[in-house]
C-alpha positions, 0 to 999 in steps of 0.5 A: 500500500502506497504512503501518503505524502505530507507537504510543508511549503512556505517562504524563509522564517515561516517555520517549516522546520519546526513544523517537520520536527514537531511532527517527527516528535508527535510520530515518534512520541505518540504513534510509536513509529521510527521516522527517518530524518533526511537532509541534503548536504547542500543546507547550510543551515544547520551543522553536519548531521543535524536539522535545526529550526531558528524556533526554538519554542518547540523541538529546536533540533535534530539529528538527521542523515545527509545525503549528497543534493544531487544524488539523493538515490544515495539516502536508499542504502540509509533507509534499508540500512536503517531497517536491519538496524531497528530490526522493523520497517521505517514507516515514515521518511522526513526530508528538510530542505528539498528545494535543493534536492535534484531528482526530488519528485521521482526520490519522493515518489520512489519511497510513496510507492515503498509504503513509507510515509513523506514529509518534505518541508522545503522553500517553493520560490527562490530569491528570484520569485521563480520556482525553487527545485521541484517543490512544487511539482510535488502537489501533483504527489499529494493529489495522487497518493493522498496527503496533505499540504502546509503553506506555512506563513511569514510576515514582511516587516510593514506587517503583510504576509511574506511571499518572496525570501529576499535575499540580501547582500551586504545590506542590499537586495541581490542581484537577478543575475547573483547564483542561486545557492551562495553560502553565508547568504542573509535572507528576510521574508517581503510581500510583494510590495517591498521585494526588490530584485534589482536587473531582473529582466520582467 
């Protein structure tokens, strides 16, 4: 039987990793199930082998499993390694960030048609206001195999909600043309009205 897909989408400081960790704890605290926590080696966030939220009210961190971005074929052997280990089946597999995870919705898929459980928290649009990886391709996985879909919330600084994550370089918008992915970047969340995308050609 297919696993169902839980989706929690949402911009920069809207809490999607605390709201993954939160829901790790309920399943392994109240339901008894062995989830598996999964982070590509891309994130920057966190130290090595750990996901940790900027919220600390709840479960602040976590140990997690990496796997190289580009190859997430790779966290497989973890999953199975996992499951001769605690002697059972992983019944639900977490995954933090997957904006940046190449291959996501075939991985993503791959594990649904396994019978684990997902949950994937990740960005849908880059610094640019374009879609981030295949975040969002993955509520056509939620229609499918069932699930559900979390838009968590941020809010600009003049008080409306945050749509964009403006990414900010020495105190100033980034550039259009500036790559994707840069460590040590500074990001704050910005309605439509206040994100600034300076050179962008539309």
């Amino acid at each position: 039987m297919p696993g169902k897909l839980e989706l929690i989408v949402g911009p920069m400081r809207s809490n999607k990793t605390a709201e993954l960790l939160r829901r790790i704890e309920i399943r392994r605290a109240y339901a008894k199930q062995h989830v598996l926590l999964l982070k590509p080696s891309a994130d920057t966030k966190s130290a090595c082998g750990l996901v940790e939220s900027r919220n600390h009210n709840g479960c602040g961190k976590m140990e997690a499993a990496e796997f190289p971005a580009n190859n997430p074929w790779a966290a497989l052997p973890i999953v199975a390694a996992t499951e001769q280990r605690i002697g059972k089946r992983v019944e639900c597999v977490a995954l933090d960030e997957g904006q940046f995870v190449t291959d996501l919705f075939c991985f993503t898929k791959r594990l649904l048609d396994s019978g684990h459980d997902v949950m994937v928290s990740g960005l849908e649009l880059d610094f640019r206001g374009m879609p981030f990886g295949e975040m969002l391709n993955l509520s056509w996985l939620v229609r499918t195999y069932a699930g559900n879909i979390t838009e968590m919330v941020a809010y600009c600084s003049c008080g409306a909600k945050a749509l964009y994550p403006q990414r900010l370089v020495e105190g100033r918008p980034a550039a259009y043309d500036s790559p994707i992915i840069a460590a040590g970047d500074f990001y704050e969340p910005r309605c439509e009205e206040h994100f600034i995308l300076p050179g962008r050609p539309h």
